[in-house]
LUMKOLBA-956970 format. One record per residue (C-alpha): residue in three letters; chain; x, y, z. Coordinates in steps of 0.25 Angstrom, whole numbers, plus 5000, padded with zeros to 4 digits. Layout:
// LUMKOLBA-956970
<rest=ALA; kette=A; x=X; y=Y; z=Z>
...
END
This chain:
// LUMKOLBA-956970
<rest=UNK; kette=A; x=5521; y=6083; z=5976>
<rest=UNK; kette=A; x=5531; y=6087; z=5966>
<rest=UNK; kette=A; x=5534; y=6078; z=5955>
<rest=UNK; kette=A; x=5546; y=6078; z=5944>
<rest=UNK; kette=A; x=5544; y=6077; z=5930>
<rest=UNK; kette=A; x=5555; y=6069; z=5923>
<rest=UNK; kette=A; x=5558; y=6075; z=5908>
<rest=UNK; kette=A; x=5562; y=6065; z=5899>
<rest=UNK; kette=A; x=5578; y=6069; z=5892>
<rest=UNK; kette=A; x=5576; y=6074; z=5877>
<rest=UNK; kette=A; x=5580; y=6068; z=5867>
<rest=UNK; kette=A; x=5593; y=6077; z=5865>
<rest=UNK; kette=A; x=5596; y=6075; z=5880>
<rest=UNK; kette=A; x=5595; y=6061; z=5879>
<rest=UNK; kette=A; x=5605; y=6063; z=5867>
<rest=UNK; kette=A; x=5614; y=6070; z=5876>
<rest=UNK; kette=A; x=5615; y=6064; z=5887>
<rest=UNK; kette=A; x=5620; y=6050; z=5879>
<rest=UNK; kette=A; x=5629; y=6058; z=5871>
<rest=UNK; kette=A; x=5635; y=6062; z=5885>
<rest=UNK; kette=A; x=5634; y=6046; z=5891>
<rest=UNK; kette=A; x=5643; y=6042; z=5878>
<rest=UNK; kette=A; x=5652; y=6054; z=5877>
<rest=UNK; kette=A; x=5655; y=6051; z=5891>
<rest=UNK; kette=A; x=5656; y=6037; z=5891>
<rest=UNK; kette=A; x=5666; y=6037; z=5878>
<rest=UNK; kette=A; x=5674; y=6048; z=5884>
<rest=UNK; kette=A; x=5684; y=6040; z=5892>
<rest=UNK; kette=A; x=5690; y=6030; z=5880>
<rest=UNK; kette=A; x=5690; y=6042; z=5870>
<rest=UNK; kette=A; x=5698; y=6050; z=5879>
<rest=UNK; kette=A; x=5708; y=6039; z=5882>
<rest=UNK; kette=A; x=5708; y=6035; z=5866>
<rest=UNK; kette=A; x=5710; y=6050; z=5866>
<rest=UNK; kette=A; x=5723; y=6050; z=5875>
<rest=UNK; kette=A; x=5730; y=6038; z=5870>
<rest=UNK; kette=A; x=5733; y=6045; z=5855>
<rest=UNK; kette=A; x=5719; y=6036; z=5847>
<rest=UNK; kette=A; x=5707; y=6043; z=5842>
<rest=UNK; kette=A; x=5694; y=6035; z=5846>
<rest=UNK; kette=A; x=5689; y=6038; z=5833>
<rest=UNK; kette=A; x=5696; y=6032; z=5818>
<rest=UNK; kette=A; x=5702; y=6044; z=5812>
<rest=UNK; kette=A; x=5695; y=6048; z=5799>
<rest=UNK; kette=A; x=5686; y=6038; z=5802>
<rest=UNK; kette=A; x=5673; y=6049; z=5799>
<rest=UNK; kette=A; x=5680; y=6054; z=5784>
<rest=UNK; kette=A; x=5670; y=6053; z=5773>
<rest=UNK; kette=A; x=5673; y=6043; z=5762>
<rest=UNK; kette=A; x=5682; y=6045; z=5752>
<rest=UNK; kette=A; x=5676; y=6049; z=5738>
<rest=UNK; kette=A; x=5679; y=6036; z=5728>
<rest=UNK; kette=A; x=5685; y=6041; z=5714>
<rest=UNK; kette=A; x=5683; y=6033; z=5701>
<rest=UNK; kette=A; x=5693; y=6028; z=5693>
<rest=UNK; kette=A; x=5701; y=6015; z=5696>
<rest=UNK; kette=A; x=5696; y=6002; z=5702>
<rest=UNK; kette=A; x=5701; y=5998; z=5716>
<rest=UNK; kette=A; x=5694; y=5984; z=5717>
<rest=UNK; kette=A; x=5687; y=5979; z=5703>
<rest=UNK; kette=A; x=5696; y=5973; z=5691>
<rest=UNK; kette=A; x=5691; y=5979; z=5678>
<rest=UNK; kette=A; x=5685; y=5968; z=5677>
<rest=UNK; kette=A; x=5675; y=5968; z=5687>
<rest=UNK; kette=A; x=5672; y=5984; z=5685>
<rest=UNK; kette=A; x=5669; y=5980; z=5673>
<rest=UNK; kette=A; x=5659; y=5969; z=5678>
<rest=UNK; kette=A; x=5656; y=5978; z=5689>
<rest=UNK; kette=A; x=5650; y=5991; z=5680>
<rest=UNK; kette=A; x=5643; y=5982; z=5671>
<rest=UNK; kette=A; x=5635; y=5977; z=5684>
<rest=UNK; kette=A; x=5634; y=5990; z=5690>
<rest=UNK; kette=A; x=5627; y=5997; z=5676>
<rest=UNK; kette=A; x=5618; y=5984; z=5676>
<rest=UNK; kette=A; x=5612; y=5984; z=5691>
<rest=UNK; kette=A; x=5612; y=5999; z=5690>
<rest=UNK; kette=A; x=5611; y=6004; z=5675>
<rest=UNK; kette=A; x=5610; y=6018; z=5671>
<rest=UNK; kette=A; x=5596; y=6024; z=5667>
<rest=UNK; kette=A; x=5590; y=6036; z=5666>
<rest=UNK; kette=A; x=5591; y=6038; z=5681>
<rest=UNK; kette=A; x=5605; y=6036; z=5683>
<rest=UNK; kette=A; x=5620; y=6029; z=5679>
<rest=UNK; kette=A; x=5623; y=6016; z=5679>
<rest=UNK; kette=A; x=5630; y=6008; z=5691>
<rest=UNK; kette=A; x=5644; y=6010; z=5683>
<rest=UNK; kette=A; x=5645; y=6023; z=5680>
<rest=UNK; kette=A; x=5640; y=6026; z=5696>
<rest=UNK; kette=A; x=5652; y=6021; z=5700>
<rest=UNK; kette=A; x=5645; y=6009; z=5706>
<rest=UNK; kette=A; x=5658; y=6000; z=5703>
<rest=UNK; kette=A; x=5665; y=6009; z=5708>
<rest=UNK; kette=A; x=5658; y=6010; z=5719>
<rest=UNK; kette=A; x=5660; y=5996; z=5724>
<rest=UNK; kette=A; x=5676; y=5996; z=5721>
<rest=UNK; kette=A; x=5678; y=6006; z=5730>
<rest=UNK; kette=A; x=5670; y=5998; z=5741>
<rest=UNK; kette=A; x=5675; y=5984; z=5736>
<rest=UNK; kette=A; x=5690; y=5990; z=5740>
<rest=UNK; kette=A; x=5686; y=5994; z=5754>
<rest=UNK; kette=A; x=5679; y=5989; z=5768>
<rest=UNK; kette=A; x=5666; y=5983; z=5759>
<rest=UNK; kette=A; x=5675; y=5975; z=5750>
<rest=UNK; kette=A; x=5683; y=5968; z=5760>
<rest=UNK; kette=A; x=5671; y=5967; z=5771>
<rest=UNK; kette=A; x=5679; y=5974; z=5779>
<rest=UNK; kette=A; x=5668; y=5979; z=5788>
<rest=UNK; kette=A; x=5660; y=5965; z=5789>
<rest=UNK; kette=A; x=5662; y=5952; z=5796>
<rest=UNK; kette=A; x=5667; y=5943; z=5786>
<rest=UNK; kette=A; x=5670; y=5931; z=5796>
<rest=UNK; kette=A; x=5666; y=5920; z=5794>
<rest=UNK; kette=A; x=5657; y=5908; z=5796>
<rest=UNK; kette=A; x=5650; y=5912; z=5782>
<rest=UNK; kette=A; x=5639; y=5904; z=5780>
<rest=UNK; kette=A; x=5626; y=5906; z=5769>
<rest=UNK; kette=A; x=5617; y=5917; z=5773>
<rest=UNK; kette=A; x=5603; y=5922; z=5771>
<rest=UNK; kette=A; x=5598; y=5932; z=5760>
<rest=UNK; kette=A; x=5596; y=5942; z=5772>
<rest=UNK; kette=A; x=5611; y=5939; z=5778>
<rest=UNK; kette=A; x=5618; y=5944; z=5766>
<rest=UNK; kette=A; x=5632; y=5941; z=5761>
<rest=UNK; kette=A; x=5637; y=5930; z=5771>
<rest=UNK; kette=A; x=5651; y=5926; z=5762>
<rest=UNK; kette=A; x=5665; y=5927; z=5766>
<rest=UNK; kette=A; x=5669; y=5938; z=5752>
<rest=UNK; kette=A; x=5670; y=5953; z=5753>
<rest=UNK; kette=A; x=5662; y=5960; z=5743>
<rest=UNK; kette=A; x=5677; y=5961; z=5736>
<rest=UNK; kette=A; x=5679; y=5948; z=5734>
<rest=UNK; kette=A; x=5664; y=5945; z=5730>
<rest=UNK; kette=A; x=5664; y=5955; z=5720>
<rest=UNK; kette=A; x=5680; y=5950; z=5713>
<rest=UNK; kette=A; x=5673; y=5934; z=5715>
<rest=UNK; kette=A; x=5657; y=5940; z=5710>
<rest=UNK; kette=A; x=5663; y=5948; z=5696>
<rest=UNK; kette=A; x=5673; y=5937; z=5692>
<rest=UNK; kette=A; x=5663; y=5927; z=5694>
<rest=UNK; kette=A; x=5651; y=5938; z=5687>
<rest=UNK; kette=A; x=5660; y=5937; z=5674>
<rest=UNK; kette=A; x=5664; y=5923; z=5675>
<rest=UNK; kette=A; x=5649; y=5920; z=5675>
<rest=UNK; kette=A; x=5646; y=5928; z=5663>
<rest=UNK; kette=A; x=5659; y=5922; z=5654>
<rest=UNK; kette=A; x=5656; y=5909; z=5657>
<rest=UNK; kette=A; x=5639; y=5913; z=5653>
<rest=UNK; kette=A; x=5640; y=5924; z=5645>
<rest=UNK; kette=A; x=5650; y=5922; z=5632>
<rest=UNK; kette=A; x=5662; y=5925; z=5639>
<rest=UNK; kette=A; x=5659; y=5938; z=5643>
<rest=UNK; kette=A; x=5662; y=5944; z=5656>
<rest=UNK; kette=A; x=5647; y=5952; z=5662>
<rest=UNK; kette=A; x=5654; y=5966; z=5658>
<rest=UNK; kette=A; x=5652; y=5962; z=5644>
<rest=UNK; kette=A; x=5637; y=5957; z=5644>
<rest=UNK; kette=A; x=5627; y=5965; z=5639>
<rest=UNK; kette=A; x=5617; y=5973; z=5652>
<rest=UNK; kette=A; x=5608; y=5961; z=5649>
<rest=UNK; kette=A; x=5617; y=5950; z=5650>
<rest=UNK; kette=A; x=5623; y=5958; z=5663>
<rest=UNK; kette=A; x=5608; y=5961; z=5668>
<rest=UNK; kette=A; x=5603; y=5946; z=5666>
<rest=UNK; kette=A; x=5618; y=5943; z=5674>
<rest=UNK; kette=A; x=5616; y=5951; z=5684>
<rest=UNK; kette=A; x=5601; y=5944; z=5686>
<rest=UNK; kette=A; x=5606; y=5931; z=5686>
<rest=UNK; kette=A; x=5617; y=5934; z=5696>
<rest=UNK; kette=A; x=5606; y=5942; z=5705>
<rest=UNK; kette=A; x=5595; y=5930; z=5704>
<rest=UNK; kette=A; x=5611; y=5920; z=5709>
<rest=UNK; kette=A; x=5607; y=5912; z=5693>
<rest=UNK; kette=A; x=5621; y=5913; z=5691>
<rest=UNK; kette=A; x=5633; y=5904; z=5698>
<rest=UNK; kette=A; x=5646; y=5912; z=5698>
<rest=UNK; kette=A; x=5659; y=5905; z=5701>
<rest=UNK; kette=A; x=5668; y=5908; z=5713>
<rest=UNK; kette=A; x=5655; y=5907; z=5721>
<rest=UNK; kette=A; x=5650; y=5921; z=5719>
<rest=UNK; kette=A; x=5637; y=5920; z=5724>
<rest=UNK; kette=A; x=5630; y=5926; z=5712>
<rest=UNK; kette=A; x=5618; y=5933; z=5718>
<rest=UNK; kette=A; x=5626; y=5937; z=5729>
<rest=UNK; kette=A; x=5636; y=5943; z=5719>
<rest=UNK; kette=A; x=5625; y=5951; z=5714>
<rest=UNK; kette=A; x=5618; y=5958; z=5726>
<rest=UNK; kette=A; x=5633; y=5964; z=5729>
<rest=UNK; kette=A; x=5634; y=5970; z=5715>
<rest=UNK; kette=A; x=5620; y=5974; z=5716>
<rest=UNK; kette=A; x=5621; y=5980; z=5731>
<rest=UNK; kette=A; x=5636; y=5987; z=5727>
<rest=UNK; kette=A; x=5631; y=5994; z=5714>
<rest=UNK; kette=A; x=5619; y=5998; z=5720>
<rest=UNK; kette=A; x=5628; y=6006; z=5733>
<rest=UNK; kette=A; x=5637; y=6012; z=5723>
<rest=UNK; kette=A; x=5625; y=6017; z=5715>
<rest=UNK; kette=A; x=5620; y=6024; z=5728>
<rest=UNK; kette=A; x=5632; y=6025; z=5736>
<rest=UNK; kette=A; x=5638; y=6039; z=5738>
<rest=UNK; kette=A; x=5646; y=6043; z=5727>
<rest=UNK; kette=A; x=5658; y=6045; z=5737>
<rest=UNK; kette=A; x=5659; y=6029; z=5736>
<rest=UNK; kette=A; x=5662; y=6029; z=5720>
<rest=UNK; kette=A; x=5646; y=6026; z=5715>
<rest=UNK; kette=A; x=5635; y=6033; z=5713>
<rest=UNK; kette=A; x=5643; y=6043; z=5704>
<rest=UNK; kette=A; x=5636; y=6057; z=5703>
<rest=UNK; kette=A; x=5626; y=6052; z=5714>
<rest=UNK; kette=A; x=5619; y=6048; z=5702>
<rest=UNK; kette=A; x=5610; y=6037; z=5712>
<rest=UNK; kette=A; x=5606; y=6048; z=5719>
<rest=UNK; kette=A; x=5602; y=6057; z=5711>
<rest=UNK; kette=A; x=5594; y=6048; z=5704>
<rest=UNK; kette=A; x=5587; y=6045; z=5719>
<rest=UNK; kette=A; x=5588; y=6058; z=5721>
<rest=UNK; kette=A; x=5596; y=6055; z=5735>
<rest=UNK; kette=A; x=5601; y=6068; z=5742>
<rest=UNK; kette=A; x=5615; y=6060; z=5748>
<rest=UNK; kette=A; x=5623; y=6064; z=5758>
<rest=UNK; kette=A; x=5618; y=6078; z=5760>
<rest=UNK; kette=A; x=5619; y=6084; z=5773>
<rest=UNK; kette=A; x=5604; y=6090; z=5776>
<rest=UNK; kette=A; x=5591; y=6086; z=5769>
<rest=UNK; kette=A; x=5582; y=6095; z=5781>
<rest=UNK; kette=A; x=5577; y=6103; z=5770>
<rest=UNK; kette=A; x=5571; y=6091; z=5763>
<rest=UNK; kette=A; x=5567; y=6081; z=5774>
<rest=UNK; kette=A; x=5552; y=6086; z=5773>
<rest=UNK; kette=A; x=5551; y=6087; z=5757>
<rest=UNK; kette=A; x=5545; y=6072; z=5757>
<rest=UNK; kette=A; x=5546; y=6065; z=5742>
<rest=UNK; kette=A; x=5551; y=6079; z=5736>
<rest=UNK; kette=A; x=5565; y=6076; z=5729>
<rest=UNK; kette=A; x=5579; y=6079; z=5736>
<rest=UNK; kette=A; x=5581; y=6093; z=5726>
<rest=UNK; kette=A; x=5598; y=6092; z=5728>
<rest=UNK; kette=A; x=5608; y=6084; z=5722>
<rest=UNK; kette=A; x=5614; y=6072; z=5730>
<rest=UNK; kette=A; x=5627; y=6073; z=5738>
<rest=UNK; kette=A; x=5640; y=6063; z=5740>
<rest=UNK; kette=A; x=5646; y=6063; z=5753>
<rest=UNK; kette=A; x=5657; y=6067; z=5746>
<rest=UNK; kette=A; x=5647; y=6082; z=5743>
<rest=UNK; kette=A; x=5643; y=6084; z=5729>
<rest=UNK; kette=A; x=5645; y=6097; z=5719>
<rest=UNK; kette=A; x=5630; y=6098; z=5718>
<rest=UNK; kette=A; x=5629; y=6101; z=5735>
<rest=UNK; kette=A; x=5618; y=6109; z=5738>
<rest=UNK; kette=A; x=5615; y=6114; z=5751>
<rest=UNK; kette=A; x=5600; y=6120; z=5756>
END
């Protein structure tokens, strides 16, 4: 009796063969995109980012860098191990971002019916991180004139602006223009903290400074030579996306 042995597709031509199915399928609409004059694809829409360059302020009044440097240095002051959240361009950092899509929300749904929601659910409200950010440093240096002599938070001492800072954290503290004041606070908190780790391309993190002290390799292209070398430190210096003077290749 003859018999058949039925060999099961490998991986690659499993692969392959969907590849084919999708190709084939998509063929058709791209041709006739294709003939009628229109890419099926957004021109340029690969290109990397564009580097940020210091110098100037494209969303914050003086006012609120001021207000905003004085919190950066506070969450993330400088130590032996690395600078502080101002001079890393964490402010601006988040300029650059609060005067494109995350400032205006522009790639979330902000319809409404906007109701309370859990601690898990995050921000529910109907203001872009733009205008949480104008209403939450106004009503920050409202607070602190009317409680602290008249000055605005940019003028108190760190331990005045630490013990601030926990008070608006632990939601102690009632800030006009119903700014949720511990909500206020986990966005400062979350948008120092990116432009501390960010890639420097996106104006914080100046001089990889995070990464060096973590010892993060970046956006380096091959890490095969190291993959095995468990809990051994990374030995070269970190890399932007934007490449690095200090590249080094194996």
């Amino acid at each position: 009796m003859e018999t058949h042995c039925l060999k099961r597709p490998t991986r690659r031509q499993f692969l392959s063969s969907v590849a084919f199915t999708v190709l084939a399928g998509s063929a058709a609409p791209v041709l006739a995109r294709s003939i009628s004059g229109s890419l099926p694809w957004e021109a340029r829409s690969a290109d990397p980012p564009v580097q940020v360059k210091p110098g100037g302020w494209l969303f914050f009044t003086p006012e609120e860098v001021q207000t905003m440097e004085a919190v950066a240095d506070r969450l993330i002051p400088a130590d032996g191990l690395s600078i502080g959240g101002k001079e890393a361009g964490c402010v601006v950092y988040l300029d650059r971002q609060l005067m494109g899509s995350y400032g205006a929300s522009s790639r979330l749904y902000t319809k409404g019916p906007f109701m309370p929601g859990l601690p898990t659910q995050g921000y529910q409200a109907p203001d872009t991180p733009a205008q949480r950010y104008r209403k939450g440093l106004a009503a920050l240096n409202a607070w602190t004139r009317e409680n602290k002599g008249g000055k605005r938070f940019a003028e108190l001492g760190p331990d005045d602006q630490d013990a601030v800072l926990k008070d608006l954290e632990a939601g102690k503290i009632t800030l006009a223009d119903k700014v949720d004041a511990r909500s206020f606070f986990n966005l400062m908190l979350a948008n120092v903290m990116e432009g501390f780790f960010a890639d420097p391309i996106y104006g914080g993190n100046k001089d990889m400074a995070s990464w060096k002290m973590l010892g993060f390799p970046g956006a380096r292209y091959d890490y095969r030579d190291h993959v095995t070398k468990h809990n051994q430190p990374y030995p070269l210096p970190p890399v932007s996306i934007a490449g690095s003077t200090e590249w080094m290749t194996r």
